[in-house]
N, C-alpha and C positions, 0 to 999 in steps of 0.2 A: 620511061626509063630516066632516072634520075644520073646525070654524070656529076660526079662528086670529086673536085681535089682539096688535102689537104695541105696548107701551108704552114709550115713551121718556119721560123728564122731562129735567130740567136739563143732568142729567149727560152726555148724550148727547152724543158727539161721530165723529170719522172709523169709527173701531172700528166702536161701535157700527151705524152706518152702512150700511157695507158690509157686516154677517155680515145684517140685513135687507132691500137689496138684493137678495144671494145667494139667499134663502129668498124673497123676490117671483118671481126669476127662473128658480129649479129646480125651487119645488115643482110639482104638476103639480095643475093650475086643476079638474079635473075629481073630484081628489081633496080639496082645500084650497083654502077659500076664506080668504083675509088681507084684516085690515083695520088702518089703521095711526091709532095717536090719540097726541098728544102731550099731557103736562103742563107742558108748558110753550110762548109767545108765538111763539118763535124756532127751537127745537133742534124737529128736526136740520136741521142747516144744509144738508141733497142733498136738502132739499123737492123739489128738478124732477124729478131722477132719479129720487127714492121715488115719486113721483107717477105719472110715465111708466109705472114697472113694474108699480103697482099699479094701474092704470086709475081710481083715485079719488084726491079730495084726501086731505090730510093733517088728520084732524078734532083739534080742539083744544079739550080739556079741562082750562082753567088750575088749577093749585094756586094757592091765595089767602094770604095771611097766610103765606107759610110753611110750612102745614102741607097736610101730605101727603093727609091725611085730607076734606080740605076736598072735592077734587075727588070723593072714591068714592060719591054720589047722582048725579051727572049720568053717572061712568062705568058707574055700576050700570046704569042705563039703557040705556043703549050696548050693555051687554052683554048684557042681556036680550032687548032687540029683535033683535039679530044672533046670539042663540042660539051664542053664544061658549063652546067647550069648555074653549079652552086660549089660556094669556094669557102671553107670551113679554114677560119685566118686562125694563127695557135697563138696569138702573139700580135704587140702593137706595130712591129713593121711590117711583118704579113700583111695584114691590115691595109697599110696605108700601101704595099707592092699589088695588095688584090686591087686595090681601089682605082690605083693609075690604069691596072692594065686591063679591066674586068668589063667585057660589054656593059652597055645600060641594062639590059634585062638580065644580068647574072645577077645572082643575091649571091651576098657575104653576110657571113656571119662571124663575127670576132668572137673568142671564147676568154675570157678575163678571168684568171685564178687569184691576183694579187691584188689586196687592196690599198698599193698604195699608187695612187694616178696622179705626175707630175702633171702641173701646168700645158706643159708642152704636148703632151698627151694628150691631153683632155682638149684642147684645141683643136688637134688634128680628130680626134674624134665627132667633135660637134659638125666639122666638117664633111667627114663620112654621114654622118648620121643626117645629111640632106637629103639623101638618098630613097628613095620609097625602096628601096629592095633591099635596104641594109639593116641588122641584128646587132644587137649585145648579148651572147649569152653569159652570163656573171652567176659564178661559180656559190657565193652566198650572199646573204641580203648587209653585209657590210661592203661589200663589193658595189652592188648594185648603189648603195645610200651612198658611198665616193664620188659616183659617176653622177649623182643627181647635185650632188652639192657643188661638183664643178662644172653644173649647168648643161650636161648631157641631158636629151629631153628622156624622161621618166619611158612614155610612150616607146623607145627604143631600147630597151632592156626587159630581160626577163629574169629570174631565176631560176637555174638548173643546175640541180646539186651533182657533182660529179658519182660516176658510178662504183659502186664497190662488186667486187667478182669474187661472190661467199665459194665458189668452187675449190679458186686459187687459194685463198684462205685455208679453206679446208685440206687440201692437198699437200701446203705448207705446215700445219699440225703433226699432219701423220708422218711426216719428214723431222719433225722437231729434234728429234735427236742425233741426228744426222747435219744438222744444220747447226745445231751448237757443240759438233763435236768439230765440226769448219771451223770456229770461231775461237774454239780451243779451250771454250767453257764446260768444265762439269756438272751431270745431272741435277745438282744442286744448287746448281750457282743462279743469282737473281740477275735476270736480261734488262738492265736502262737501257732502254733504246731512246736516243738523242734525233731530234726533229730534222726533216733537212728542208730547204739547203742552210748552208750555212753564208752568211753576210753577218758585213756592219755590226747590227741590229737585232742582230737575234740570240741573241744571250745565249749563247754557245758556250762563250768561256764561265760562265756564271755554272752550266750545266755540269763541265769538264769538273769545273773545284770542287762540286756540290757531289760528283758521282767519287770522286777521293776520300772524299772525306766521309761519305755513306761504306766507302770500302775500309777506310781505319775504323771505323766501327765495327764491320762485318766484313770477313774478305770474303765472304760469297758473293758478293756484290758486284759486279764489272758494267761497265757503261759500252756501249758500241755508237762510235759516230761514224757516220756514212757520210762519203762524199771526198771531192778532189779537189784543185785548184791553189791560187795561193791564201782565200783565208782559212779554208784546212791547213793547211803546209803553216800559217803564222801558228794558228791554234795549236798545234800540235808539236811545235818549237816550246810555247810556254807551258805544256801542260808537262811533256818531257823533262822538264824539268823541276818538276815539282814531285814531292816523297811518293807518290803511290801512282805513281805516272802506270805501272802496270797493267792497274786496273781498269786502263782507256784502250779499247780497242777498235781499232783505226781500220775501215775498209773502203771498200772503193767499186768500181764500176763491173767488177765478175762477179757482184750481189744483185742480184732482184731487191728492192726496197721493199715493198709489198710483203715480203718473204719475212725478211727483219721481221717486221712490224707484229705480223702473225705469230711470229716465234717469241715476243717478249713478255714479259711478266708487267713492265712498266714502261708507258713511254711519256717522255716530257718532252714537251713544247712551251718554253717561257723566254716569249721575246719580250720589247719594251714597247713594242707597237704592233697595229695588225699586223696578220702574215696570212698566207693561204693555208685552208685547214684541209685539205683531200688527206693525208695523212689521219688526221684525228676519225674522219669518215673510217677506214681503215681497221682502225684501231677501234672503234666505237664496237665492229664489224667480228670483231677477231673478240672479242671480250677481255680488252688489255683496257685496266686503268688507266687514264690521262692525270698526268701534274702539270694545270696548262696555269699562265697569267689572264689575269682577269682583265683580258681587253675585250671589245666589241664584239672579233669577229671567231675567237676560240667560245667566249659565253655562248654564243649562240649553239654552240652546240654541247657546250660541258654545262652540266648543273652541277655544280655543289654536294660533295657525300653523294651525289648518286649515280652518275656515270665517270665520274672523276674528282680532283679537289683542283682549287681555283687559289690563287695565291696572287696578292698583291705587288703590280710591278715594281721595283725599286731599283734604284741606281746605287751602283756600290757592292760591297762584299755581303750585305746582309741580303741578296737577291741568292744568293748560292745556300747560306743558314736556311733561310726558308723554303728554297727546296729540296734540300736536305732533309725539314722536319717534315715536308710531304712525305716522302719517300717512306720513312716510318710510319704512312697511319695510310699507304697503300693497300695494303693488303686488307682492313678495314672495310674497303669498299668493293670487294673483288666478287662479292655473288650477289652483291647490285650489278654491276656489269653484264654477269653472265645473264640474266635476266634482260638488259637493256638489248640484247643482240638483235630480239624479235622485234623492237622496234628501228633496231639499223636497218635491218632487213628491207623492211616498207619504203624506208628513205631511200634508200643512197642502192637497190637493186639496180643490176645493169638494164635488166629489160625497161624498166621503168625511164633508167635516162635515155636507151635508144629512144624510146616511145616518144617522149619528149623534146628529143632533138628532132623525129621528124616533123611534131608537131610545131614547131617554131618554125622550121622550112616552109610547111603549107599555110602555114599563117602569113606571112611576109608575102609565100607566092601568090595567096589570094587576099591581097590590100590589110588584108587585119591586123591587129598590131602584133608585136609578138607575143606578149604575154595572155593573147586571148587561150581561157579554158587550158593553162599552164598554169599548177599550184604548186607553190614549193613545197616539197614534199617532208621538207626536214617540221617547216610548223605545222604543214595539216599534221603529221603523226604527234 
């Protein structure tokens, strides 16, 4: 019997979310018992869902001050009493909280969706990763290529593409009208769905202008940004004030994301730097065009005219023009898409990522590295 807890902290968000959903819901209860503890008040924001699927609450282990380390005596306990094997970290202070408080013969495994790894990061990682029992699973191979260039040993990482749930998908379709009659859009109207989360860095507002200005062309047109916080609240200050602010509609955490995604006609993702793509998986999934920038870690899974269009990052108002002229030659590539499902399918299936997550477990638990007889699935297909 395998005793499984998940940790989330701060960082936890949609991603996160869903790939411990999936493993509440495929593992098989007779083999794997899950317990789910957060470090933080709040996150993960699908408390009902996680709860529903786990038959217990959500236990809550706050990080105090700051520091990471505060919480690993109350989690040590936790994990003691529940005879915890294996600690699946959602997140970098999860991470370094399993690490303090986790026997020598517990294995952890860190799950890295995002590929930008500060300094400080990647230190304390190399640290963990002394460990014979310890895992990177990295979410794509820009992830994985981060954690190598800041001298994480290679041998400590694998690739494991996050899963997609064609059920949910599907389930979301046959709702589709129903779901943009929520949203206040008519049967005609064309769904931008805008990337999340939103930060800094991720050309949000380049998106906001760009979905205006596709609506004074066509007011079928509306953009949907999802998400909370205060650089929503900045974004949606300057967008509000701009001619066609109508066509921005603004939602928030009584949406499934997943849901969106499935239901739109178009979705963009054009930051200036990497970002995490589980979204694009998603979307690849759902047979929705992508208008991504042509960084590392979106190319790697958009080609050009064929599952999406790729656009050169730029700084400035000419980033929003060019997404803008995607937008138009959308639809151009829409029974290329439909076509590409069959091979999302092969990728990013949930049985395939449970499959693979156990296989990293029993890798690490019997000396192997992690990446033995683990292929990522996104370039086998």
């Amino acid at each position: 019997m395998t005793h499984i807890c998940h940790l989330f902290d701060r960082s936890a968000d949609w991603e996160q979310s869903i790939a411990v959903e999936q493993c509440l819901d495929r593992l098989a209860p007779d083999q794997h018992t899950q317990h789910i503890v957060s470090l933080d008040q709040i996150k993960p924001d699908r408390d009902a869902t996680i709860q529903a699927l786990a038959h217990s609450n959500v236990h809550r282990i706050p990080i105090r001050f700051g520091l990471a380390i505060s919480a690993a005596p109350a989690l040590k306990r936790f994990l003691n009493h529940r005879n915890i094997n294996l600690i699946n970290a959602w997140g970098l202070s999860a991470a370094e909280t399993a690490s303090a408080a986790a026997n020598p013969d517990t294995i952890i495994i860190v799950h890295i969706f995002d590929p930008r790894i500060s300094k400080t990061d990647a230190r304390k990682l190399r640290i963990f990763a002394e460990s014979p029992r310890f895992g990177i699973a990295c979410a794509s191979q820009t992830v994985r290529r981060r954690l190598i260039e800041s001298a994480i040993p290679v041998e400590k990482t694998v690739v494991i593409r996050p899963g997609v749930d064609f059920g949910r998908i599907n389930k979301a379709k046959r709702r589709r009208d129903e779901i943009r009659n929520r949203l206040h859009l008519k049967p005609d109207h064309h769904l931008l769905l805008a990337s999340y989360p939103i930060r800094t860095d991720s050309g949000h507002d380049r998106m906001a202008w760009s979905g205006q200005m596709r609506n004074h062309m066509d007011t079928s047109y509306h953009m949907v940004i999802f998400g909370s916080g205060p650089e929503v609240r900045h974004l949606r200050t300057i967008s509000d004030g701009m001619p066609f602010a109508d066509s921005i509609h603004w939602v928030g955490g009584e949406w499934q994301y997943e849901e969106l995604i499935a239901v739109a006609d178009t979705f963009i993702i054009t930051p200036q730097a990497d970002v995490p793509t589980t979204a694009i998986s998603w979307a690849m999934a759902a047979s929705v065009p992508v208008i991504g920038s042509a960084v590392y870690a979106i190319a790697e899974l958009i080609a050009h005219r064929q599952n999406g269009l790729l656009i050169k990052p730029t700084q400035g108002p000419d980033m929003s023009i060019r997404i803008t002229r995607a937008m138009l030659n959308a639809d151009g590539i829409r029974q290329r898409c439909e076509a590409a499902r069959g091979q999302a399918y092969q990728a990013f299936g949930v049985r395939r990522y449970i499959d693979q997550k156990m296989k990293l477990y029993t890798n690490i638990e019997s000396g192997n590295p992690p990446d033995k007889d683990i292929i990522d699935s996104a370039m086998d297909v």
